[in-house]
The first five atom37 places (N, CA, C, CB, O) and aatype in JSON, in Angstrom:
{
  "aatype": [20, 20, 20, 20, 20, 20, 20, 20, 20, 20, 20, 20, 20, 20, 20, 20, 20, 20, 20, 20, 20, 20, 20, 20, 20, 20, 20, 20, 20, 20, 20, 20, 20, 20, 20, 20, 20, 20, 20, 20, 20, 20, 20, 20, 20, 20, 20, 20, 20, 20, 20, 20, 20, 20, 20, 20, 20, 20, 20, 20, 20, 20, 20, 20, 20, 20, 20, 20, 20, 20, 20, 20, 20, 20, 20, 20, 20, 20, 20, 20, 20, 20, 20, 20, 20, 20, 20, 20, 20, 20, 20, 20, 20, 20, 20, 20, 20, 20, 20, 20, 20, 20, 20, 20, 20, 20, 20, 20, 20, 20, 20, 20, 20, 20, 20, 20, 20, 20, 20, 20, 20],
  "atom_mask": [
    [1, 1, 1, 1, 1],
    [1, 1, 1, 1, 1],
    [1, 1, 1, 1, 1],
    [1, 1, 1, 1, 1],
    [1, 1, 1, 1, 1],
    [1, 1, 1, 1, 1],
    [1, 1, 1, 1, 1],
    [1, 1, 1, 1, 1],
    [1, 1, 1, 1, 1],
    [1, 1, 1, 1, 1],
    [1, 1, 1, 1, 1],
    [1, 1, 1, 1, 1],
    [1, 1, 1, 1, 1],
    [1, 1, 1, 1, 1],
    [1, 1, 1, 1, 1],
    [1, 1, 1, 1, 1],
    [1, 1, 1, 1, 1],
    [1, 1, 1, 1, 1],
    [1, 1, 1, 1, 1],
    [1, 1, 1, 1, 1],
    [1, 1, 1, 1, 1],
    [1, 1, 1, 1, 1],
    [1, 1, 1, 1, 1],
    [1, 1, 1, 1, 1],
    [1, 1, 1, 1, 1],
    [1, 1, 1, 1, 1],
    [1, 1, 1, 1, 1],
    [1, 1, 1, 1, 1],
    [1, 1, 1, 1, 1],
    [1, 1, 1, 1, 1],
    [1, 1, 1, 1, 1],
    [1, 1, 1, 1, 1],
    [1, 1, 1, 1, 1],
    [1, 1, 1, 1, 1],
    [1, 1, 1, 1, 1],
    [1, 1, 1, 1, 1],
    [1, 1, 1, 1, 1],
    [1, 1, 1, 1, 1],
    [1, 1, 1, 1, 1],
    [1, 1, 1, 1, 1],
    [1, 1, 1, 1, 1],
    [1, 1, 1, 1, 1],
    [1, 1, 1, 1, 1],
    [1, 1, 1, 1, 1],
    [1, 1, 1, 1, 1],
    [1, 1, 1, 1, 1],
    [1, 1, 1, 1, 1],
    [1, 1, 1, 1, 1],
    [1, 1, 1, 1, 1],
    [1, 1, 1, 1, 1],
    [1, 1, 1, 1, 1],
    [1, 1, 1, 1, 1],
    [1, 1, 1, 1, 1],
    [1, 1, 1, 1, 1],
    [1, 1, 1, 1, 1],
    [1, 1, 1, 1, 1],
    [1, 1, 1, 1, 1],
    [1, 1, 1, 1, 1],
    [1, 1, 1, 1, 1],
    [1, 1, 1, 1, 1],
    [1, 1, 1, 1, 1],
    [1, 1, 1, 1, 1],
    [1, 1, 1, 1, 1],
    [1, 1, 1, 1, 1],
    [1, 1, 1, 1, 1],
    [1, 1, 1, 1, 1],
    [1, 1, 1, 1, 1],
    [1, 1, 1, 1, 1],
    [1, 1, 1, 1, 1],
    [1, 1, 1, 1, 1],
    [1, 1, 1, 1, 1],
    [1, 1, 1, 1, 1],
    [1, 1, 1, 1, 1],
    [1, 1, 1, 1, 1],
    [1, 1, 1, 1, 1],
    [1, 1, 1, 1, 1],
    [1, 1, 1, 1, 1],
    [1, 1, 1, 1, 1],
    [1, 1, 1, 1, 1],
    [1, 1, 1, 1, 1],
    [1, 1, 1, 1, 1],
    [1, 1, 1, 1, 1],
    [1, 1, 1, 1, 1],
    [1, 1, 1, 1, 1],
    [1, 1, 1, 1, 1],
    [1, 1, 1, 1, 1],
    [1, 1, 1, 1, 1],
    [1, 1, 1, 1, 1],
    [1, 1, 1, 1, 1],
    [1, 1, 1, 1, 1],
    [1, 1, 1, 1, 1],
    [1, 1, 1, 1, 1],
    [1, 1, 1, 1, 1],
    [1, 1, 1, 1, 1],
    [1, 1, 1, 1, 1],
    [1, 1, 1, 1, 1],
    [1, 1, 1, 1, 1],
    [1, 1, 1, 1, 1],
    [1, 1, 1, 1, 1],
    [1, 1, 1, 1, 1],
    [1, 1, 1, 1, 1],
    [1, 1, 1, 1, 1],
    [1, 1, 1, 1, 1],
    [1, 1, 1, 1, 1],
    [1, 1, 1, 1, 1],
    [1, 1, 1, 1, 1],
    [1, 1, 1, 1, 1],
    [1, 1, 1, 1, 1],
    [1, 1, 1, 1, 1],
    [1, 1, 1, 1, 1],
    [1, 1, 1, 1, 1],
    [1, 1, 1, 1, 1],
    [1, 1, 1, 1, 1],
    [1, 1, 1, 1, 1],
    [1, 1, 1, 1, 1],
    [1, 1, 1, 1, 1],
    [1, 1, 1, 1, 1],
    [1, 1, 1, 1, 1],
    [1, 1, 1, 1, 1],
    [1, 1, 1, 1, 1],
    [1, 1, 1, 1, 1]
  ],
  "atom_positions": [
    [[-16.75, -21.55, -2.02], [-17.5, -22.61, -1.42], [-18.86, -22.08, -0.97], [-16.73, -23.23, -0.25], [-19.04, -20.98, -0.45]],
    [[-19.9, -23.14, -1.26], [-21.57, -22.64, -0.58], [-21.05, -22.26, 1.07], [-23.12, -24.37, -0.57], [-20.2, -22.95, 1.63]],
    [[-21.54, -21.36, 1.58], [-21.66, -20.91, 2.71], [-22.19, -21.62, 3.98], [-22.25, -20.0, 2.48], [-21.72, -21.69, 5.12]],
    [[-23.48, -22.21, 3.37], [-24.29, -23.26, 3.67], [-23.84, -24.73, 4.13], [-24.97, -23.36, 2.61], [-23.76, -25.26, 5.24]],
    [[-23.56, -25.2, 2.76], [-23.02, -26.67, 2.49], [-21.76, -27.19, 2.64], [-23.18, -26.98, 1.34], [-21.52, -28.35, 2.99]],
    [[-20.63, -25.99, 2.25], [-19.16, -25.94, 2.28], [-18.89, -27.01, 0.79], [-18.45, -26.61, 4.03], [-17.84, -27.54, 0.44]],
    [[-20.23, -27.08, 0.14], [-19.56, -27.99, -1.29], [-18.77, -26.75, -2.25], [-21.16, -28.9, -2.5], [-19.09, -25.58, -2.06]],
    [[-18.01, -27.02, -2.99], [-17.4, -26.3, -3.8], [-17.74, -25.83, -5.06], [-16.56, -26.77, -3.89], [-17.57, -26.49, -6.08]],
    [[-18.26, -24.6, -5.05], [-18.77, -24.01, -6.04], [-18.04, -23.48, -7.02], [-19.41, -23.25, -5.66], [-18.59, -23.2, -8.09]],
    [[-16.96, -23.3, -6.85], [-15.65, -23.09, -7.95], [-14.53, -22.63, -7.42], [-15.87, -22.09, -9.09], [-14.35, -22.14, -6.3]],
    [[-13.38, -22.91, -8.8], [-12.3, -23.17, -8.58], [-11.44, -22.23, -9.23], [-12.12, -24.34, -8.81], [-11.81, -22.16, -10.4]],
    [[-10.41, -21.44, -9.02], [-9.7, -20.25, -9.64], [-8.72, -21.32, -10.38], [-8.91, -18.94, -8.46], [-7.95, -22.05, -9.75]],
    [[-8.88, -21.34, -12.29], [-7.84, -22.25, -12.2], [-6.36, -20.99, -13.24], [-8.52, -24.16, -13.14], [-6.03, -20.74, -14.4]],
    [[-5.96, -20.6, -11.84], [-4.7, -19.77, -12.37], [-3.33, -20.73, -11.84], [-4.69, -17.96, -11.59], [-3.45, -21.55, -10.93]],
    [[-2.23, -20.53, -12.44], [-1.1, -20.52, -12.4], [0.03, -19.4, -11.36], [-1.05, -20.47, -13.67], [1.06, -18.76, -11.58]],
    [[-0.92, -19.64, -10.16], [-0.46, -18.6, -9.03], [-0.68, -19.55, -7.72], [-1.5, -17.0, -8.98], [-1.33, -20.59, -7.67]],
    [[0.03, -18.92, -6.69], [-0.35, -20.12, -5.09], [-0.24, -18.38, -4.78], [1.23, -21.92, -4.05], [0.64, -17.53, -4.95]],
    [[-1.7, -18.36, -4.2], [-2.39, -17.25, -3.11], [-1.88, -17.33, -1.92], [-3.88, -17.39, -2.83], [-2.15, -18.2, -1.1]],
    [[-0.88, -16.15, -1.73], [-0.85, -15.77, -0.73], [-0.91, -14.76, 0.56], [-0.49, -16.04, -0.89], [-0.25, -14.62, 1.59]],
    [[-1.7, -14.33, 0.14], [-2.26, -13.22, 0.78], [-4.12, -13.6, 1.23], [-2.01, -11.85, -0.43], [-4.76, -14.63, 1.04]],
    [[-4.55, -12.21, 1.9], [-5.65, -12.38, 2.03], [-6.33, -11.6, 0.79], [-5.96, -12.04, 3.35], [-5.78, -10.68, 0.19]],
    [[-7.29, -11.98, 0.57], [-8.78, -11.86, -0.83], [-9.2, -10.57, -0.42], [-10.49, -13.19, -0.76], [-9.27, -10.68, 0.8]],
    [[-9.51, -9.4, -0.73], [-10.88, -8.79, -0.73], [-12.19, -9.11, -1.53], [-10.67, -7.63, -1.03], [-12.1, -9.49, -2.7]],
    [[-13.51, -8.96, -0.87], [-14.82, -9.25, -1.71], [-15.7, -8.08, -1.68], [-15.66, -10.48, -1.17], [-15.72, -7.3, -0.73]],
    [[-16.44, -7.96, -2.75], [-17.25, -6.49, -2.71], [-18.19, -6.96, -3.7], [-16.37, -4.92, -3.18], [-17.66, -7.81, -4.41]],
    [[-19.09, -6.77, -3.92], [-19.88, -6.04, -4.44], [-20.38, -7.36, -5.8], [-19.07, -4.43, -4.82], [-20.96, -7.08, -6.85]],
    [[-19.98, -8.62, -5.39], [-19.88, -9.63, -6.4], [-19.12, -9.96, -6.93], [-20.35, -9.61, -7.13], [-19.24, -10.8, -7.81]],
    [[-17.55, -9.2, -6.46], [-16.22, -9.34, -6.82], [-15.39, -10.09, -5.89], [-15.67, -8.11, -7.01], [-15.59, -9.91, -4.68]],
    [[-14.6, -10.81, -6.23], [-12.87, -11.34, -5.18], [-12.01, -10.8, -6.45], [-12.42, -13.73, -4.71], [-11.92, -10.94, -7.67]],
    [[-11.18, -9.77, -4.9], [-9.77, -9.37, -5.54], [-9.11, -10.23, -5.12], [-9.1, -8.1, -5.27], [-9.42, -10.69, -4.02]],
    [[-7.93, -10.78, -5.83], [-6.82, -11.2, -5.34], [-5.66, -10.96, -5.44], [-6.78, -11.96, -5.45], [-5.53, -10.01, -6.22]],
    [[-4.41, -11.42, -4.92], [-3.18, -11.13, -5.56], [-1.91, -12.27, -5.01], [-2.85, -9.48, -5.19], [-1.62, -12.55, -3.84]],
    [[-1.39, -12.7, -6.07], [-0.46, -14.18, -5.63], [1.11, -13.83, -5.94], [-0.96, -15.77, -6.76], [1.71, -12.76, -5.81]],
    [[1.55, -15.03, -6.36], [3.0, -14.97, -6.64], [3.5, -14.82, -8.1], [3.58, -16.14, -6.12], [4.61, -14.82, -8.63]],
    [[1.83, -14.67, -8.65], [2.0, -14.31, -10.16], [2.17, -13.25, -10.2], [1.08, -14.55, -11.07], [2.13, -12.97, -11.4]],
    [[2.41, -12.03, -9.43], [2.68, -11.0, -9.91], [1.6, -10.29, -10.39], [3.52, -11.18, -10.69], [1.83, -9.65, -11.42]],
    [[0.65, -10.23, -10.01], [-0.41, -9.56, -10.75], [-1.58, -9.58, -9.67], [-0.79, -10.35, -12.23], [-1.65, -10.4, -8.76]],
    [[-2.51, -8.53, -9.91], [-3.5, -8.75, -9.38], [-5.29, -9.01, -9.55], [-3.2, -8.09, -8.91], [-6.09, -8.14, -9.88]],
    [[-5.53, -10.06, -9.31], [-6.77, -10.58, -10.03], [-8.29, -10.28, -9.84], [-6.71, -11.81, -9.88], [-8.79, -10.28, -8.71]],
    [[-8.85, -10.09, -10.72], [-10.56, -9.81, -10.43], [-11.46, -10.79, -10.66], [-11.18, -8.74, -11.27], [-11.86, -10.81, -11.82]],
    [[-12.0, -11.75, -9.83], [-13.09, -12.6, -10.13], [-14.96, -12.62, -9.82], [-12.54, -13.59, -9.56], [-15.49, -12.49, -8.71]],
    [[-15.57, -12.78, -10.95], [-17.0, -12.95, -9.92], [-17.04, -13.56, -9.18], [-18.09, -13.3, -10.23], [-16.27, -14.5, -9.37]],
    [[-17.56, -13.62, -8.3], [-17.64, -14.13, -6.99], [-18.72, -15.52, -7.03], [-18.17, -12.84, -5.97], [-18.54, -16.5, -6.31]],
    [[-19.64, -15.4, -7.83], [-20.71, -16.12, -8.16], [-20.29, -17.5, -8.89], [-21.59, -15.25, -9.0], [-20.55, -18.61, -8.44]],
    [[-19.4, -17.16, -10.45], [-19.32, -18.04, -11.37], [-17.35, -17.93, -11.12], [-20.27, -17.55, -13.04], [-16.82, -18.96, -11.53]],
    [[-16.68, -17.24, -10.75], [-15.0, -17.58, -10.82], [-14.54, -17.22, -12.19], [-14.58, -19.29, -10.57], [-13.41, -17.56, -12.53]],
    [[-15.47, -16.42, -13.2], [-14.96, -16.34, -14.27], [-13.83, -15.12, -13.95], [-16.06, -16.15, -15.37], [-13.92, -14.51, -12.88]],
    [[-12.79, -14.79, -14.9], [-12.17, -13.58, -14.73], [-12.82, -12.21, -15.04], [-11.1, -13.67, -15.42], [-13.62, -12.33, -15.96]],
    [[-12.76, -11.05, -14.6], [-12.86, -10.12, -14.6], [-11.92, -9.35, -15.52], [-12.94, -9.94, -13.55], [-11.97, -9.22, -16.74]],
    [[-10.97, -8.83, -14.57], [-9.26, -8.39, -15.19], [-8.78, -8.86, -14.58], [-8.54, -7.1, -15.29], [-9.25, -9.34, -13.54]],
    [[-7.38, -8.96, -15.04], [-6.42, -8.94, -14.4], [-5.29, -7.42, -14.14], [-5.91, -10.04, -15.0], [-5.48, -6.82, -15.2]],
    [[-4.36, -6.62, -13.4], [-3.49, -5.7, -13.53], [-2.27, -6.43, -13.16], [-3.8, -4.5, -12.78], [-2.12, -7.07, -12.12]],
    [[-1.46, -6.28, -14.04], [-0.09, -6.82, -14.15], [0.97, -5.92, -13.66], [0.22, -7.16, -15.55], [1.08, -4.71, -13.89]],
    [[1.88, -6.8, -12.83], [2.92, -5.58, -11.79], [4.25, -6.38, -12.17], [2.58, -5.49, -9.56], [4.07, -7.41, -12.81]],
    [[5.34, -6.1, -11.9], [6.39, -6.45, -12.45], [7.36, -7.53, -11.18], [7.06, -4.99, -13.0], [8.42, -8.15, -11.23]],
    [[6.16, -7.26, -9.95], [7.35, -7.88, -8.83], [5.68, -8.59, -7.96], [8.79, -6.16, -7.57], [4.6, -8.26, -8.45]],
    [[5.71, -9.36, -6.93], [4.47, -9.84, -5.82], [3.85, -8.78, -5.4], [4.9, -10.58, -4.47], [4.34, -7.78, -4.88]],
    [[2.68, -9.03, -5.67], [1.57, -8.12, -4.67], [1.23, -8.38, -3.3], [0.24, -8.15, -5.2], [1.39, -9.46, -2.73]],
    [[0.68, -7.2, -2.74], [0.53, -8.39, -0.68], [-1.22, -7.72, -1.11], [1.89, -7.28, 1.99], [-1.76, -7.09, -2.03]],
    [[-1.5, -8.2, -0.09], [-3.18, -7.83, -0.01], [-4.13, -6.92, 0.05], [-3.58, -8.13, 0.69], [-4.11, -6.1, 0.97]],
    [[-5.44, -6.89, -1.23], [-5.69, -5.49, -1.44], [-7.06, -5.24, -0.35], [-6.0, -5.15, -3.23], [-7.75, -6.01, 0.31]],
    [[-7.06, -4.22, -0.5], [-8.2, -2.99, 0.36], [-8.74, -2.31, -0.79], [-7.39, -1.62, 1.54], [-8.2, -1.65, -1.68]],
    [[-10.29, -2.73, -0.49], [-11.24, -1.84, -0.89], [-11.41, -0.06, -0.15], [-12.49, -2.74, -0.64], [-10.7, 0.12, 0.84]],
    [[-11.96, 0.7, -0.43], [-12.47, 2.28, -0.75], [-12.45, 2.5, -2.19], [-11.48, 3.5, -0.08], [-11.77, 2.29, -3.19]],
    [[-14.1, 3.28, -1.59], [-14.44, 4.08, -2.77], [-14.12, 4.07, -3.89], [-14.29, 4.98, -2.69], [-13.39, 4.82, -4.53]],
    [[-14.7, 3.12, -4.16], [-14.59, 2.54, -5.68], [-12.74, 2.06, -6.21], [-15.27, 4.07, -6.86], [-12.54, 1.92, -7.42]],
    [[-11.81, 1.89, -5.44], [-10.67, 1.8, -5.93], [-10.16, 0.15, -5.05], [-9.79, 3.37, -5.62], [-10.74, -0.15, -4.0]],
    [[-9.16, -0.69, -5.57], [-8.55, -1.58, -5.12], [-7.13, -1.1, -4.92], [-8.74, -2.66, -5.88], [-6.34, -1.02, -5.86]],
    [[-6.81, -0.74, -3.56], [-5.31, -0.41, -3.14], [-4.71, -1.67, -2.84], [-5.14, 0.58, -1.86], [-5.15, -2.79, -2.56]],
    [[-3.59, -1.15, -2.97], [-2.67, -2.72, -2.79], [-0.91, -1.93, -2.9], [-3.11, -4.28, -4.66], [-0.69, -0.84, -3.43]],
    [[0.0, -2.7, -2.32], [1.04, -2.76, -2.33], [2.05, -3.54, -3.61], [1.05, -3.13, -1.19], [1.43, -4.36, -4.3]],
    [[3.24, -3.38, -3.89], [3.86, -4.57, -4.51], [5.36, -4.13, -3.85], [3.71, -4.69, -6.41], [5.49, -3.12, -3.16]],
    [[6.28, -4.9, -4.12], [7.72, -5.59, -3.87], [8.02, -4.77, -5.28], [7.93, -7.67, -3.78], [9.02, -5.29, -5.78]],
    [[7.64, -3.91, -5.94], [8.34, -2.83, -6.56], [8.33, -1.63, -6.3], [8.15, -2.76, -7.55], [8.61, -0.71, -7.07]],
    [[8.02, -1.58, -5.24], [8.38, -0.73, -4.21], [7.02, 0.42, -4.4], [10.1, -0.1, -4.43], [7.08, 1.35, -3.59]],
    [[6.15, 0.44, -5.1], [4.49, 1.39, -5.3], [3.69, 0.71, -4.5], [3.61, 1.42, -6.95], [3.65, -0.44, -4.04]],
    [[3.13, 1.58, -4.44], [2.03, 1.42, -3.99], [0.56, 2.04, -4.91], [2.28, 1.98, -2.7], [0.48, 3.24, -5.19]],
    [[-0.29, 1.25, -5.22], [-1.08, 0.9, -6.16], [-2.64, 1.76, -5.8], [-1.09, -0.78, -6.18], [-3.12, 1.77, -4.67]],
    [[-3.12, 2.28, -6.74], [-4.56, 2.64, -6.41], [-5.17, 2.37, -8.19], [-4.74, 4.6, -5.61], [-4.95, 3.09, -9.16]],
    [[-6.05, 0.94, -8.12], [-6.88, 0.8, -9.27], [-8.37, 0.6, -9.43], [-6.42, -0.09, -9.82], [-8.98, 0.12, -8.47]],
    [[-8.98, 0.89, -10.46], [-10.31, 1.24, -10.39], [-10.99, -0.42, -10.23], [-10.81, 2.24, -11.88], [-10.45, -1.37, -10.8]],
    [[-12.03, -0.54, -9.5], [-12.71, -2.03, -8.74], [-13.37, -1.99, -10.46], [-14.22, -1.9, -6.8], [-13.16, -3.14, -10.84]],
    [[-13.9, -1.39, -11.37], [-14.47, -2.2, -12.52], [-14.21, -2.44, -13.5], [-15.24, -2.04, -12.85], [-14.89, -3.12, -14.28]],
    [[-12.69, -1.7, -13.79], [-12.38, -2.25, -15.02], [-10.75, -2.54, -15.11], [-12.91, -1.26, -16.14], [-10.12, -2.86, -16.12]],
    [[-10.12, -2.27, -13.44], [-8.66, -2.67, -13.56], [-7.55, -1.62, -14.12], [-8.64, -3.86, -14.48], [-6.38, -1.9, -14.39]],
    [[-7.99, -0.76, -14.19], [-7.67, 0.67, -15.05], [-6.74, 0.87, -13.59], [-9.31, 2.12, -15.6], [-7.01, 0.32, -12.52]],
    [[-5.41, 1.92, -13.89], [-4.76, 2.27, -12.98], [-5.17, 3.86, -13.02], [-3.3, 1.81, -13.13], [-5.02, 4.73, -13.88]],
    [[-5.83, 3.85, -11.6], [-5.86, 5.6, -11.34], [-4.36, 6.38, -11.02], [-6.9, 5.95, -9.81], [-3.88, 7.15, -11.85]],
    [[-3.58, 6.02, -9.51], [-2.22, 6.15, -9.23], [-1.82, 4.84, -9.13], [-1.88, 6.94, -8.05], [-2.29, 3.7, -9.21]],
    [[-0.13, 5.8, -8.81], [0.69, 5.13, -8.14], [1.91, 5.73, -7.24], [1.08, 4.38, -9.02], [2.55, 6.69, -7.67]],
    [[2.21, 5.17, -6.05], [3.1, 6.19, -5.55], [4.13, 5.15, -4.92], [2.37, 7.36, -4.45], [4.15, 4.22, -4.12]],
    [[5.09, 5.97, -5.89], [6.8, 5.6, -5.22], [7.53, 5.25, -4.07], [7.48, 6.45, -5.26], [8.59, 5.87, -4.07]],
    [[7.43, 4.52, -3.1], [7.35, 4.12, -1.61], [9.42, 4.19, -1.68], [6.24, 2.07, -1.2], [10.1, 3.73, -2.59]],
    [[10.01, 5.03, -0.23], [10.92, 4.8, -0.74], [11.93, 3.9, 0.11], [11.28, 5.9, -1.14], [13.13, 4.14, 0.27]],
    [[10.99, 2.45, 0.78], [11.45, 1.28, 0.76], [10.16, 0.55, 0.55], [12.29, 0.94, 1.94], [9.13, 1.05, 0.1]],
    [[10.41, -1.2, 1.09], [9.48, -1.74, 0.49], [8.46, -2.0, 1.4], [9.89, -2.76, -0.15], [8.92, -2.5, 2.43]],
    [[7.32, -1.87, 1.43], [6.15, -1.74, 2.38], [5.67, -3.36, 2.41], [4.86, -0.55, 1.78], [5.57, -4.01, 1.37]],
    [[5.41, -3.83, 3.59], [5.33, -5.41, 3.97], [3.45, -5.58, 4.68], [6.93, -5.83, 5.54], [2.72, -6.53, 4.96]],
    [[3.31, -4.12, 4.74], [1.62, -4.09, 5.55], [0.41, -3.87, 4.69], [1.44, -2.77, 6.68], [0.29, -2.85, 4.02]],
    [[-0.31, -4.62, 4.69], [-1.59, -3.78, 3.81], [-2.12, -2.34, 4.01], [-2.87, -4.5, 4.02], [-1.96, -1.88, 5.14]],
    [[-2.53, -1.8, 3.39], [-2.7, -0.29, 4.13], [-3.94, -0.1, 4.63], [-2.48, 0.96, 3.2], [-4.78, -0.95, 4.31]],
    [[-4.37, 1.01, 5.52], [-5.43, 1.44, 5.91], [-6.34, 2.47, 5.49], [-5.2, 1.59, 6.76], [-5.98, 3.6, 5.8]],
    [[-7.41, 2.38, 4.87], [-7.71, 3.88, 4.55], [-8.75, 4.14, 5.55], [-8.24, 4.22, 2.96], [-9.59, 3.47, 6.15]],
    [[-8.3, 5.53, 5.5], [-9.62, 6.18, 6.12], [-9.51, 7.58, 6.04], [-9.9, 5.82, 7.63], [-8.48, 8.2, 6.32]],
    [[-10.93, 8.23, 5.53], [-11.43, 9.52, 5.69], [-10.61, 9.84, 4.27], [-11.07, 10.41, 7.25], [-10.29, 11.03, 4.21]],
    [[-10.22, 9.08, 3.2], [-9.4, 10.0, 1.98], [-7.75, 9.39, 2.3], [-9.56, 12.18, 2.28], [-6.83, 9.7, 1.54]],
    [[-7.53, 8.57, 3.4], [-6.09, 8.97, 3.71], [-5.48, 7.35, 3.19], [-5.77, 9.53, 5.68], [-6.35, 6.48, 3.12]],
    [[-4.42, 7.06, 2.91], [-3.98, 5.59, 2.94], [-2.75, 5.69, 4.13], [-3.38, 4.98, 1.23], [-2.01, 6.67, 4.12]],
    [[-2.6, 4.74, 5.02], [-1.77, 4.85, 5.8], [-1.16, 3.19, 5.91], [-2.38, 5.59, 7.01], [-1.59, 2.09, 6.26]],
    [[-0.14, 3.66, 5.49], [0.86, 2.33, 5.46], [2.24, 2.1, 6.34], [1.37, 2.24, 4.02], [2.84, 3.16, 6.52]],
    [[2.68, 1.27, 6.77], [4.46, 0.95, 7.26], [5.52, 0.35, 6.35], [4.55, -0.15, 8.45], [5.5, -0.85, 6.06]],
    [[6.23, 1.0, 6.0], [7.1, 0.41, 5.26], [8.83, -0.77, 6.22], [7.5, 1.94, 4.34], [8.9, -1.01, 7.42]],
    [[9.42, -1.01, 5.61], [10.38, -2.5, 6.53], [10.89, -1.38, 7.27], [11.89, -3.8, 5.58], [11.44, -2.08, 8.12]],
    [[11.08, -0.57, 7.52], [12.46, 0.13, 8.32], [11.28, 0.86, 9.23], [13.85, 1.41, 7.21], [11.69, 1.72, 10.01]],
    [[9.64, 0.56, 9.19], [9.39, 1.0, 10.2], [8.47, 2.56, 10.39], [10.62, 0.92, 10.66], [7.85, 3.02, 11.35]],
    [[8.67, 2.98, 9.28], [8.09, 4.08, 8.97], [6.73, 4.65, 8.64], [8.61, 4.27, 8.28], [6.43, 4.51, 7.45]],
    [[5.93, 5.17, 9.31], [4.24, 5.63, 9.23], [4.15, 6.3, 7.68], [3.72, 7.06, 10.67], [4.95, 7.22, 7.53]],
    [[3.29, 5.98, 6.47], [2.88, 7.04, 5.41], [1.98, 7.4, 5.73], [2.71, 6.82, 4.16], [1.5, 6.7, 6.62]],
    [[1.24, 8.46, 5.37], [-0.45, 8.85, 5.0], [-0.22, 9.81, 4.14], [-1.55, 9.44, 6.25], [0.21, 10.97, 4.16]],
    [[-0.78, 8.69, 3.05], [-1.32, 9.14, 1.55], [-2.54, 9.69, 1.04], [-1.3, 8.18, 0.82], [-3.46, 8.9, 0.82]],
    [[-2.72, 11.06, 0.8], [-3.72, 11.51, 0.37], [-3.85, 11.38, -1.34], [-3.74, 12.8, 0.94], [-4.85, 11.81, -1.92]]
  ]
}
C-alpha cells in the first residue's frame, strides 16, 4: 500500500494465507506462509523474485548480512542468500523452534518448545 495514500499498490496473488511477520530490505519483502515455502517479492511492482521451497511451515524471516534466516516445522533452521534464494546452511534443531531468531555480532540465537537458548555461529 502507498504509504502516503494507503491506496493499494499491489497484491501478492499466491495460494498461501500469511502468517507470520514480512521482512523488507533493500527493495525486497520476504515472506513466508502456510505454503510451505518462502517468498521473495519487489517491493515496488509484487512481481516474484524466488521462491525456496521447505517441506513443512515457515515462521518469520530475519535479515543479516546479506542472508534471509528463518525457521521451519522441519525442525532446521534456515540461512539463504537475500538475491537469488540459493541455500547457504542449514542446521538440524533438535526440537521444533516456535521464535524467530536473533542475530547479532555473527551469532543466531534462537528458543526452541521445551525452552532451550541456541547460539549459532
Amino acid at each position: 500500500m502507498n504509504a502516503e495514500t494507503g491506496a493499494l499498490v499491489w497484491k501478492a496473488d499466491k495460494a498461501f494465507k500469511l502468517d507470520n511477520v514480512v521482512a523488507v530490505n533493500d527493495g525486497t519483502v520476504y515472506c513466508a506462509g502456510k505454503g510451505k515455502n518462502l517468498y521473495s517479492f519487489d517491493a515496488a511492482t509484487g512481481k516474484d523474485k524466488w521462491e525456496f521451497k521447505t517441506n513443512y511451515q515457515c515462521n518469520s524471516p530475519i535479515l543479516a548480512g546479506g542472508l534471509v534466516y528463518f525457521l521451519s516445522l522441519d525442525k532446521y533452521f534456515y540461512a539463504v542468500d537475500v538475491k537469488d534464494g540459493q541455500l547457504k546452511w542449514r542446521y538440524k534443531m533438535p526440537h521444533n523452534a516456535f521464535s524467530a531468531p536473533i542475530i547479532a555480532n555473527g551469532v543466531a540465537y534462537l528458543l526452541d518448545e521445551d525452552g532451550y537458548m541456541y547460539a549459532i555461529k
